[in-house]
C-alpha positions as CSV (number, residue, x, y, z in Angstrom):
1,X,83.8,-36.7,-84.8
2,X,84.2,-35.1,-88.2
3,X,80.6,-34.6,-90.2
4,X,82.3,-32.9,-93.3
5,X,85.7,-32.5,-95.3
6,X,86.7,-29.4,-95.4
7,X,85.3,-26.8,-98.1
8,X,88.1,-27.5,-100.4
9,X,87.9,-31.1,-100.6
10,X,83.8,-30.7,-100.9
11,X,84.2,-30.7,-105.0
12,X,87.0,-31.7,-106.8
13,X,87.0,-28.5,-108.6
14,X,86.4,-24.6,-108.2
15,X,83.6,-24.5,-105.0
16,X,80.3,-22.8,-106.4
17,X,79.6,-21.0,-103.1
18,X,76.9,-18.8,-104.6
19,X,75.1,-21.7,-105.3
20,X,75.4,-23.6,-101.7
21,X,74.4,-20.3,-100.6
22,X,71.3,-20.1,-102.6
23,X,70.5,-23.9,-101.7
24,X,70.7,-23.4,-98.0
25,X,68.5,-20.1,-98.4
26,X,66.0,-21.7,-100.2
27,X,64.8,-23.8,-97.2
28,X,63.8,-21.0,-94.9
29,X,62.4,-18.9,-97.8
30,X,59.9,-22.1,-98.7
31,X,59.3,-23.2,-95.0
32,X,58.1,-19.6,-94.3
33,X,56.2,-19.3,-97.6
34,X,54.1,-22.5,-96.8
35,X,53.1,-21.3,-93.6
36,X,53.1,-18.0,-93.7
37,X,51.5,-17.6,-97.5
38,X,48.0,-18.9,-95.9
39,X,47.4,-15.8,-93.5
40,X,45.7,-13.5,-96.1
41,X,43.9,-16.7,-97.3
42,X,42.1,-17.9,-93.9
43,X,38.5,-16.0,-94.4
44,X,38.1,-17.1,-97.8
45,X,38.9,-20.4,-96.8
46,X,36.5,-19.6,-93.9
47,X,33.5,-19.1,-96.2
48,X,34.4,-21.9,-98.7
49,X,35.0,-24.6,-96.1
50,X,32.0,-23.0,-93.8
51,X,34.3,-23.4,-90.9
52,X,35.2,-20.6,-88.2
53,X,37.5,-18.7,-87.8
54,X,39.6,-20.7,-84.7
55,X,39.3,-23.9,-87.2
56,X,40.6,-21.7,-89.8
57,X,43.5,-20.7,-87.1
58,X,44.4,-24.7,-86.8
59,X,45.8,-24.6,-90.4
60,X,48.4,-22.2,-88.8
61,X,48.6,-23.4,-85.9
62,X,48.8,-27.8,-86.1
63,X,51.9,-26.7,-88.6
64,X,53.9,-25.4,-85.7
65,X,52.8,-27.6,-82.9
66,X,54.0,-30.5,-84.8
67,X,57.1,-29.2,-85.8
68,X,57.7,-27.9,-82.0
69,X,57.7,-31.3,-81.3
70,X,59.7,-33.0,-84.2
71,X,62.4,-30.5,-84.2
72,X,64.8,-31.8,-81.7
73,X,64.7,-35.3,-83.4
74,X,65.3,-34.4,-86.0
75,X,68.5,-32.1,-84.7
76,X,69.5,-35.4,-82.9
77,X,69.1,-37.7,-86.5
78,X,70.9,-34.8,-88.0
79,X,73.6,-35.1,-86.0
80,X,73.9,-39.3,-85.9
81,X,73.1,-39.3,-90.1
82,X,74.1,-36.5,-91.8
83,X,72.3,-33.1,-92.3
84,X,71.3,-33.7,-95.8
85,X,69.8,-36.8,-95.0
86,X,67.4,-35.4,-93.2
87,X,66.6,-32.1,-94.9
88,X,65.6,-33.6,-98.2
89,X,63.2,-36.3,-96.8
90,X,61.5,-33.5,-94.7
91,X,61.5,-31.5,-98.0
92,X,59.4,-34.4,-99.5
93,X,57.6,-34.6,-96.3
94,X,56.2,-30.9,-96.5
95,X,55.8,-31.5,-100.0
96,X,53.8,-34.1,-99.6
97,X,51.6,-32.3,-96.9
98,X,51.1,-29.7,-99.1
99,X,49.5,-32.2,-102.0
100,X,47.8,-34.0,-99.7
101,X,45.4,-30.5,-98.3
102,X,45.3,-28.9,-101.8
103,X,43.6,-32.7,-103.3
104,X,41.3,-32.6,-100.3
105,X,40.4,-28.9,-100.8
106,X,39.9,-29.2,-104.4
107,X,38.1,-33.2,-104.3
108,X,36.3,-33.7,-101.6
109,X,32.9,-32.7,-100.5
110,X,34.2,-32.2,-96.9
111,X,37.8,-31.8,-96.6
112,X,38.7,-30.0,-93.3
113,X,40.2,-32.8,-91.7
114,X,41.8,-33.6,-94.5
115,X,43.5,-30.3,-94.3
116,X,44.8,-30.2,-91.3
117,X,46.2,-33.7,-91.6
118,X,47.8,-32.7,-94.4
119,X,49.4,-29.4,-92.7
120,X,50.1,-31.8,-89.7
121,X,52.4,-33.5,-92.4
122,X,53.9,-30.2,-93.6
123,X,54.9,-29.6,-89.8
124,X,56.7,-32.8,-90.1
125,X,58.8,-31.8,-92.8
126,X,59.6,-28.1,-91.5
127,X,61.1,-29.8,-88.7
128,X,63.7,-31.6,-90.5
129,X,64.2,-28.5,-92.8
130,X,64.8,-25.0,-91.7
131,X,66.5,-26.0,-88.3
132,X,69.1,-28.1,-90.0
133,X,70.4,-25.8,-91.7
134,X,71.6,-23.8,-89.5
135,X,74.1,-26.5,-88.1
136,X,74.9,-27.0,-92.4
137,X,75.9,-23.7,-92.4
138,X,78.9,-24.5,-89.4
139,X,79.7,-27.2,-91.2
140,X,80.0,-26.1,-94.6
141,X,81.5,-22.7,-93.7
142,X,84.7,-23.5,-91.1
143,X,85.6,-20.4,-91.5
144,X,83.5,-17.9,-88.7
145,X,83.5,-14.5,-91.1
146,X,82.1,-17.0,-93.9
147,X,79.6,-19.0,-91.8
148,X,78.6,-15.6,-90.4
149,X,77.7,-14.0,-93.8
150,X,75.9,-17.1,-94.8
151,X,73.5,-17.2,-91.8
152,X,72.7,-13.5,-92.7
153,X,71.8,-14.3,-95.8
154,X,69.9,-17.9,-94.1
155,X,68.0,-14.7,-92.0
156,X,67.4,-12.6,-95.3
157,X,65.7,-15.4,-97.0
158,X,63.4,-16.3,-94.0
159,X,62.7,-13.0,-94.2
160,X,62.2,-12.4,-97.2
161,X,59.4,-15.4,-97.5
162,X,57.8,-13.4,-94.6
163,X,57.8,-10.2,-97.0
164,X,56.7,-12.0,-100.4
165,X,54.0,-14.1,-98.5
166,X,51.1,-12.3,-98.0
167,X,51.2,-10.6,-101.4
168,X,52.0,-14.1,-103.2
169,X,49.1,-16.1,-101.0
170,X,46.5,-13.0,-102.2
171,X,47.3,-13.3,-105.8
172,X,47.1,-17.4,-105.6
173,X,44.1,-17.3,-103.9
174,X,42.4,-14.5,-106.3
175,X,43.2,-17.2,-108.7
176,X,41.6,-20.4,-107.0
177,X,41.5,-20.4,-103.1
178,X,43.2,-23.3,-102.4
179,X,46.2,-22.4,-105.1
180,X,48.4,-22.3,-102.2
181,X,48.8,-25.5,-101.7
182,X,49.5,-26.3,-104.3
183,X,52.0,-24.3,-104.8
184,X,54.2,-25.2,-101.9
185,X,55.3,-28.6,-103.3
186,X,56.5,-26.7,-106.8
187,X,58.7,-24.5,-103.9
188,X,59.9,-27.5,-102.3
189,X,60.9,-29.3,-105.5
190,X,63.0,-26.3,-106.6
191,X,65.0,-26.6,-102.8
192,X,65.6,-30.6,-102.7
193,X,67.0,-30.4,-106.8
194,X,68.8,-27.0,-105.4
195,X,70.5,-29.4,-102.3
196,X,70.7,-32.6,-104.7
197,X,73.1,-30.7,-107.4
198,X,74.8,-27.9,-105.6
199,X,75.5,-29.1,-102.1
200,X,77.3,-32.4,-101.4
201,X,76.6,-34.8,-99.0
202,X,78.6,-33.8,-95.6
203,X,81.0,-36.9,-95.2
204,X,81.3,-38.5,-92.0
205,X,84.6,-39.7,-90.5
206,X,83.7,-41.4,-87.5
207,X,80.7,-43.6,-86.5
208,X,78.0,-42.0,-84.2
209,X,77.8,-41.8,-80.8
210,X,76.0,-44.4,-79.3
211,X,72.3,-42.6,-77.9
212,X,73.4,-42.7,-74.2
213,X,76.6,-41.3,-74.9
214,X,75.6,-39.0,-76.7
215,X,72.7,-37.6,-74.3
216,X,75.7,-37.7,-71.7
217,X,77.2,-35.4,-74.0
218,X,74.6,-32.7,-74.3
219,X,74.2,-32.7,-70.8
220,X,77.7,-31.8,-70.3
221,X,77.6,-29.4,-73.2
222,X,74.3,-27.6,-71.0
223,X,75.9,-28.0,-67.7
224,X,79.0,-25.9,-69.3
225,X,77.9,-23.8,-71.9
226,X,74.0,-23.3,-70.1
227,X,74.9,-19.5,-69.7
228,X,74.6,-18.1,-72.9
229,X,72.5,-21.1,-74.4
230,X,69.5,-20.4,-72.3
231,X,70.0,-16.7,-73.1
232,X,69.8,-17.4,-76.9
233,X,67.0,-19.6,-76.3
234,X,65.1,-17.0,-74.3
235,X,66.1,-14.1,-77.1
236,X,65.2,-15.7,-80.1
237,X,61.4,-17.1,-78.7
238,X,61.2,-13.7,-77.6
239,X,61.6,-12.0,-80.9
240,X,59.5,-14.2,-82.8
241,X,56.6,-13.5,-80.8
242,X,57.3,-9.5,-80.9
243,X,57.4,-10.1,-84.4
244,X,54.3,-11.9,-85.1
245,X,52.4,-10.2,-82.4
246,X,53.1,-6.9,-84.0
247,X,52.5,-8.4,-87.7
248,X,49.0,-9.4,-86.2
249,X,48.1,-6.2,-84.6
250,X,49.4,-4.1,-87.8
251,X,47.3,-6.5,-90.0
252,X,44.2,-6.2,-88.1
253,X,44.7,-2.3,-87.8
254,X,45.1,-2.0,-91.5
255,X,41.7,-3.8,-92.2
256,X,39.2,-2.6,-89.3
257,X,40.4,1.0,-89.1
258,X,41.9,1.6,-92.6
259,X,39.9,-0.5,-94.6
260,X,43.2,-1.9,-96.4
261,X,43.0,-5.6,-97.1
262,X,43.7,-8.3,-100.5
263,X,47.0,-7.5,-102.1
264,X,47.1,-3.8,-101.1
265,X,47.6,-4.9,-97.2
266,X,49.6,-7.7,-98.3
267,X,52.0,-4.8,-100.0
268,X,51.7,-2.8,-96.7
269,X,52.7,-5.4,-94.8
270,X,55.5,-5.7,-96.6
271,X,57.5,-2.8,-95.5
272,X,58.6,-3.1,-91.9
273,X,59.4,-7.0,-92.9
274,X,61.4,-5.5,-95.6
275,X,63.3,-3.2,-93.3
276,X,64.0,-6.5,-90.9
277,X,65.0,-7.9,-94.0
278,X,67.4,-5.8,-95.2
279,X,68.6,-5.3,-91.2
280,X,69.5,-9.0,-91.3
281,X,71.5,-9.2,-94.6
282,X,73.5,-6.1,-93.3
283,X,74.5,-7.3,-90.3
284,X,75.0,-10.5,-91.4
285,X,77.7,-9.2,-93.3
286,X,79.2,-6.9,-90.6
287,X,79.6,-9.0,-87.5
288,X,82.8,-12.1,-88.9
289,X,83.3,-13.4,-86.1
290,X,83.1,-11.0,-83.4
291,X,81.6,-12.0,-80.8
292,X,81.7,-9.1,-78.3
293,X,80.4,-7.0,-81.5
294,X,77.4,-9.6,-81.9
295,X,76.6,-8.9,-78.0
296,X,76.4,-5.4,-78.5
297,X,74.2,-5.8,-81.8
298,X,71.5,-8.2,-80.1
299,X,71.1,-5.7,-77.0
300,X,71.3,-2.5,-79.0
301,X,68.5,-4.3,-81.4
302,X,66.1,-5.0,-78.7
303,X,66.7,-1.4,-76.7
304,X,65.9,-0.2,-80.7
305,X,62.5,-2.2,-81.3
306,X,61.5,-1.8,-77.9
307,X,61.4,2.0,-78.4
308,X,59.8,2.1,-82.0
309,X,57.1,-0.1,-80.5
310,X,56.6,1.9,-77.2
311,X,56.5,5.3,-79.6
312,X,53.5,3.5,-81.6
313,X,50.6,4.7,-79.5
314,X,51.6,7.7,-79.8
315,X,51.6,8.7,-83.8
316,X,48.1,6.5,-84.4
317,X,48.9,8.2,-88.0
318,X,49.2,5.2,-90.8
319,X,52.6,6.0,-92.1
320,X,53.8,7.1,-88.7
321,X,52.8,3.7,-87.5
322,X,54.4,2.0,-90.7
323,X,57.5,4.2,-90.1
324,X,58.1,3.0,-86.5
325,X,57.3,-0.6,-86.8
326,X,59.2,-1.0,-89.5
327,X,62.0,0.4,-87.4
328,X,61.3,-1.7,-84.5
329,X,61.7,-4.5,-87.4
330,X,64.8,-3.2,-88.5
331,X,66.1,-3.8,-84.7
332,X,65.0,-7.5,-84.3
333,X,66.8,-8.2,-87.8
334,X,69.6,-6.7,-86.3
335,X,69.6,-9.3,-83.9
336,X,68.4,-12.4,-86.0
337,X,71.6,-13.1,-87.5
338,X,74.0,-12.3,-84.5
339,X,71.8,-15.3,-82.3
340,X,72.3,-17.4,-85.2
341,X,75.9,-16.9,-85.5
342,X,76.7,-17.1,-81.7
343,X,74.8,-20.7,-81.1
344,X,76.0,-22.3,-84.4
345,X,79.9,-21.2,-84.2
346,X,80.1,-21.9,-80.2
347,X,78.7,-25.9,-80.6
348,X,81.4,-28.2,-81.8
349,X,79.9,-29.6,-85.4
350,X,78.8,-33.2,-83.7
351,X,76.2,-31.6,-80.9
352,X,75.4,-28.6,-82.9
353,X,72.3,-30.1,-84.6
354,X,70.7,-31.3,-81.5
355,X,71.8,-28.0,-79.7
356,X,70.4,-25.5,-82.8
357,X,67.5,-27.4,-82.9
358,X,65.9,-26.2,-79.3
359,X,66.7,-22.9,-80.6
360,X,64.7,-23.4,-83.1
361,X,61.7,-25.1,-81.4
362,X,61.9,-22.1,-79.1
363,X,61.2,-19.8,-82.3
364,X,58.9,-21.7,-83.5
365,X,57.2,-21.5,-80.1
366,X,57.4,-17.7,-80.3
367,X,55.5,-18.1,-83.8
368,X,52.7,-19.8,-82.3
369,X,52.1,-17.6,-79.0
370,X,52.7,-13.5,-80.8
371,X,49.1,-14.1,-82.9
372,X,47.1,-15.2,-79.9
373,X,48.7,-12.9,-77.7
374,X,47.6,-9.9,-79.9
375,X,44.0,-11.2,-80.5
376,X,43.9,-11.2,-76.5
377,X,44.9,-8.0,-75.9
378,X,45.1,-5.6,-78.7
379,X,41.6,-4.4,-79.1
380,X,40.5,-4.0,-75.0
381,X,43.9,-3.0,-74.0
382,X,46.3,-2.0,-77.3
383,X,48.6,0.4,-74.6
384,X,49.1,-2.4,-72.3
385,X,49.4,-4.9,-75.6
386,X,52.5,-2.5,-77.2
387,X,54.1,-1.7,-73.2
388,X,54.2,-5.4,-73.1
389,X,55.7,-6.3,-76.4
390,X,58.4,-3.1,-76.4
391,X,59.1,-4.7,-72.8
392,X,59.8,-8.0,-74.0
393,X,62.1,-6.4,-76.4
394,X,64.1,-4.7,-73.7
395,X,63.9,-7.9,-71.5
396,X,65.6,-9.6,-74.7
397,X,68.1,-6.5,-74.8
398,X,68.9,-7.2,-70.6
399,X,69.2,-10.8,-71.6
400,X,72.1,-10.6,-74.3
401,X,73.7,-8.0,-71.7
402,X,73.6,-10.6,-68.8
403,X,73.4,-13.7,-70.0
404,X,76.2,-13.4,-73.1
405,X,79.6,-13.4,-72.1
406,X,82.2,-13.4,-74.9
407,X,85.6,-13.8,-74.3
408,X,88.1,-10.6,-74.7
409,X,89.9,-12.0,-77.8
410,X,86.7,-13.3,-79.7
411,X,87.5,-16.7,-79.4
412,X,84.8,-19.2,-79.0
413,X,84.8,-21.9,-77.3
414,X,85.2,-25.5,-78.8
């Protein structure tokens, strides 16, 4: 089964890949700022809405449990319908979760569960979003140096939306509190008219696999390729909640102990995401399509965050602490776009939703678990807290080394 033409034959004139580029980045940046952007906003919301501070956590959290969920259909309908079908009705979706929480917030008297419904609806849409476009990106981009490069930039922009969201949520909310949500749907709008003009509709040759088939399929696809799939899987939930954990424990630390908080920590905050940033777009433009050379970046990476983190308790110092996680950042962006590469170029274009989109829920799961892992642990035991995330990081490390086995000649598998 063919999804798409060719890149030649996508226009009928000169291909404006700096624009499909800039579509498909959009999505991640604008998933991550609609989630992410509320973190610096939760205890004003707290005292507006009179709610605690675990309701407060359930704006975060409902958005990834639903999405957990929702991802793999939507990899499956990605896969059966077309990738753009599904990404710009989940970009209304979100959208439309995003109106729905900012009216309740602004109109009525007692809008919590409002909210959450709303942010339940913005999970939705994420799902359908951000995870199909990594199988876009094979599709679009035959060519493995191309589709390589483009999912560094993909990582870059997810990124990035990690970097400009606490500063951008702090200066909404100094504004009006519940500005943020309002300001997700203008995002969204400017990704589905990015996707609607600059990216055309994948065309597909060949009618669908009928469901059973198809499940038959992914079996086979697990039964032969289970290896190095599970080790992705495993990898990429793994750095997501080193990540998170740490941005938690480096949040908290700048408010209780250094009295940094509002736009100042939000600035703070942004320099070790920075460095992952810029780690991603770098390699992201290194690896093409070496695959052995993507092996050796993912384990290298972890053994590199694992030690930053570990060195942490020891220089308590802010800008020592700065300086370290931001190079235990640099290490997991190393990675990023090396997993990404690896599970979208080695699953043949008609599978490779369905098959990117447990990677996904696996990050996503990562997401949810770092936060309440820190809170657990990081102020009655922060040694044991940072042993245990630099350990995950080298368990990530020994997983690439183990469980990734490129061939010699760099050629992947179809």
């Amino acid at each position: 089964m063919e999804w798409i033409e060719t890149m030649p034959e996508q226009t009928g004139k000169k291909i404006n890949k700096t624009g499909i580029i800039a579509s498909l980045a959009s999505i991640p940046l604008v998933m991550t700022l609609g989630n992410s952007m509320l973190i610096p906003v939760l205890p004003t919301m707290e005292k507006q809405l009179h709610i605690t501070p675990f309701q407060s956590s359930l704006f975060i959290t409902v958005y990834s449990i639903v999405a957990i969920i929702f991802i793999p259909v939507a990899g499956y309908v990605s896969d059966r319908f077309g990738r753009k079908k599904v990404i710009i009705p989940s970009l209304l979706l979100a959208a439309a979760g995003g109106v729905v929480s900012g009216w309740a917030a602004w109109k009525m008297a007692d809008p919590y569960g409002t909210i959450v419904a709303g942010r339940m609806l913005q999970g939705l849409g994420a799902a359908g979003a951000f995870p199909i476009v990594l199988p876009l990106v094979g599709d679009l981009f035959p060519d493995d140096n191309e589709a390589s490069s483009c999912l560094g930039m993909i990582e870059t922009a997810n990124t990035l939306g990690k970097v400009l969201s606490p500063i951008l949520g702090a200066v909404l909310a100094s504004m009006v509190w519940f500005l943020p949500f309002f300001a997700f749907p203008l995002f969204c709008s400017i990704s589905i008219a990015m996707m609607l003009f600059l990216v055309k509709a994948p065309a597909r040759k060949e009618e669908p696999l009928p469901f059973r088939q198809f499940v038959r399929k992914i079996k086979v696809i697990f039964r032969r390729e289970g290896q190095w799939l599970y080790a992705i899987f495993a990898i990429g939930g793994l750095l997501m909640l080193v990540l998170f954990a740490f941005l938690f424990f480096l949040s908290s630390r700048l408010e209780d102990e250094y009295r940094i908080d509002g736009i100042k920590k939000g600035w703070v905050l942004a320099i070790p995401l920075g460095a992952l940033c810029a780690a991603s777009f770098l390699a992201g433009k290194r690896i093409g399509k070496n695959k052995v050379v993507m092996k050796w970046m993912i384990a290298i990476g972890g053994v590199f965050a694992g030690m930053a983190i570990i060195v942490v308790q020891f220089f308590p110092e802010l800008w020592w602490m700065i300086a370290l996680f931001s190079l235990a950042g640099a290490g997991i962006g190393i990675m990023l776009p090396c997993l990404d590469a690896l599970i979208t170029e080695g699953i043949e274009k008609k599978e490779r939703g369905t098959v990117t989109s447990f990677y996904s829920s696996l990050r996503f799961i990562g997401v949810a678990a770092g936060p309440p892992l820190a809170a657990l642990l990081m102020k009655s035991a922060t040694t044991t807290f940072l042993f245990l995330l630099a350990g995950l990081s080298l368990l990530g490390s020994a997983i690439a080394w183990i469980g990734i086995k490129p061939e010699a000649d760099n050629q992947a598998k179809s």
